[in-house]
N, C-alpha and C positions, 0 to 999 in steps of 0.2 A: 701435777694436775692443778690447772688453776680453779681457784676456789671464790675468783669474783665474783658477784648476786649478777642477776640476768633481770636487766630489765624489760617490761613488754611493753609489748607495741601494741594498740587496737588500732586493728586494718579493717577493710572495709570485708563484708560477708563473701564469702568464696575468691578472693584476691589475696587468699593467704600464699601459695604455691608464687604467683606472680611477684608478692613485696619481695618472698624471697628469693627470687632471682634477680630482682633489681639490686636486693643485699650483696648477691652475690658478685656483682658488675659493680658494686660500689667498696670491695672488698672490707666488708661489714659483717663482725661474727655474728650469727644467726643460729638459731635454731628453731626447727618448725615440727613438732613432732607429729610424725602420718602413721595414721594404721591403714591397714587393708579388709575391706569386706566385701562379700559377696553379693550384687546387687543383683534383682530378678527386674528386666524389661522388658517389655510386652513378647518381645519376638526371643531375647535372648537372657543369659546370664552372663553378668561381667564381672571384673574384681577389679574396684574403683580404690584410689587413694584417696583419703580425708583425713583433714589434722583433725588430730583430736581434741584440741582448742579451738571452737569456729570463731573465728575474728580475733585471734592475738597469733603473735609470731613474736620471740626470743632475741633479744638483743645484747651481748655483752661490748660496749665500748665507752672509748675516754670521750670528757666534755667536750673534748673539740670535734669531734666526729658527732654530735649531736645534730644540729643543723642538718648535715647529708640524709640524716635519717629521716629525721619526721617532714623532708624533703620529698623524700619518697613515693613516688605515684600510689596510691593506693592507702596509705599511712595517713589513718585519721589522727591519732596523738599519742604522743607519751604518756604511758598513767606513771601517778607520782612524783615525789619531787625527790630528787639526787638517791639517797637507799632507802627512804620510804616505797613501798608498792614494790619490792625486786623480790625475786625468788635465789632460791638458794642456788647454787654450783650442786650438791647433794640433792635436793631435789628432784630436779632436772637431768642429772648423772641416774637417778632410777628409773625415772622415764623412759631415757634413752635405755638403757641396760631393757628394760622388762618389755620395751618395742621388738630390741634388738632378738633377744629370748624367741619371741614368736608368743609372747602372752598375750593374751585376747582383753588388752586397755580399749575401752571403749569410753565416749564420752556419756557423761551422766549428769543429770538435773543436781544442780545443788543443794541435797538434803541432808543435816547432820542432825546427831541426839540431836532434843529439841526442838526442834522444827515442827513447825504447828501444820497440820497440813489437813485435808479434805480426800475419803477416798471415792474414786472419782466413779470405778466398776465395780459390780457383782454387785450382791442383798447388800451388802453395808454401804451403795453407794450414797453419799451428802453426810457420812460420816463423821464428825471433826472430831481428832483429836492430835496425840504429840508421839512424835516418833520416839523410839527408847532404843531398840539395837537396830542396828546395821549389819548383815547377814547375809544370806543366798536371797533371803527375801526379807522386807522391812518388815519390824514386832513396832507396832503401834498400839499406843494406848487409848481407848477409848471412853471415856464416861460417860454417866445418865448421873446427871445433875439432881433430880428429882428423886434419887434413894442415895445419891453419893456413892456410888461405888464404879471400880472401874473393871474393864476387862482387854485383853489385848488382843489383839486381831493379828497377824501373817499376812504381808498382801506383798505384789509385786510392785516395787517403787514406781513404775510408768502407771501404775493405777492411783497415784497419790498426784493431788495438786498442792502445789505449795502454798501456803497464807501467811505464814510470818516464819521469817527466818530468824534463829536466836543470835544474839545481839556477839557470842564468842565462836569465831571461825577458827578453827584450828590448822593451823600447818600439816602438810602432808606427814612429815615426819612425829607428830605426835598424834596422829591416827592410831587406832588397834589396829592390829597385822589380824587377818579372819583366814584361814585358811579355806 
């Protein structure tokens, strides 16, 4: 198994499917990871593919294949410089695996411990406070400055808007595993 970092690419919004077909006509190792969901339209129900990363698509190749790539119709740039900004081979190996599984990876708003956020629905809407676990649903902490004391709330992450993101992002692999 090769264990090279996988560099990405930021493509342009919904030209993910397309860079990677031009990858593939430029025989450029790629990877683009898709889920599938069920989408409701007016007259019908369909079941669309979308990467799960909107605007990047997975590159592993040598410097001299460089150029071909960020070549590429639709290929805004390379992030990073040489193994700066790559993702792991393991990383990516569980992506594909828990795609492949049929696990229901969805994409999700970047929020970790930390993360100072606003909630946006229900009675505690204009809320602010700072997330603390990561669960079925986010435990954020809220304070009242004015007795000093804090209390935590339960809410659904899409009811959270982000305001400051904390300054240490952690690798997939050093995430808690939640069952």
């Amino acid at each position: 198994m090769d264990t090279t970092p996988w560099h990405v690419l930021h493509v342009l919004s919904n030209h993910e499917k397309r860079v990677a077909q031009h990858l593939i006509v430029r025989s450029v190792e790629h990877y683009l990871p898709i889920y599938t969901e069920r989408v409701r339209w007016t007259d019908r129900t369909v079941v669309a593919e979308r990467p799960l990363f909107s605007g990047y698509v997975f590159v592993r190749s040598s410097l001299q294949t460089r150029f071909l790539i960020i070549s590429t119709p639709g290929v805004l740039h390379l992030l990073g410089d040489g193994d700066k900004d790559t993702v792991s081979s393991e990383e990516l190996d569980k992506i594909r695996e828990g795609l492949s599984r049929g696990m229901p990876l969805r994409p999700h708003p970047e929020i970790a411990v930390g993360t100072r956020v606003r909630v946006r629905n229900g009675i505690f809407a204009g809320a602010v406070g700072v997330v603390t676990d990561l669960r079925h649903q986010c435990k954020v902490i809220i304070s009242l400055a004015a007795i000093q004391q804090s209390f935590s709330l339960e809410v659904e992450i899409d009811d959270l808007e982000i305001l400051a993101k904390p300054a240490f992002r952690p690798a997939l692999s050093q995430l808690p595993a939640y069952a």
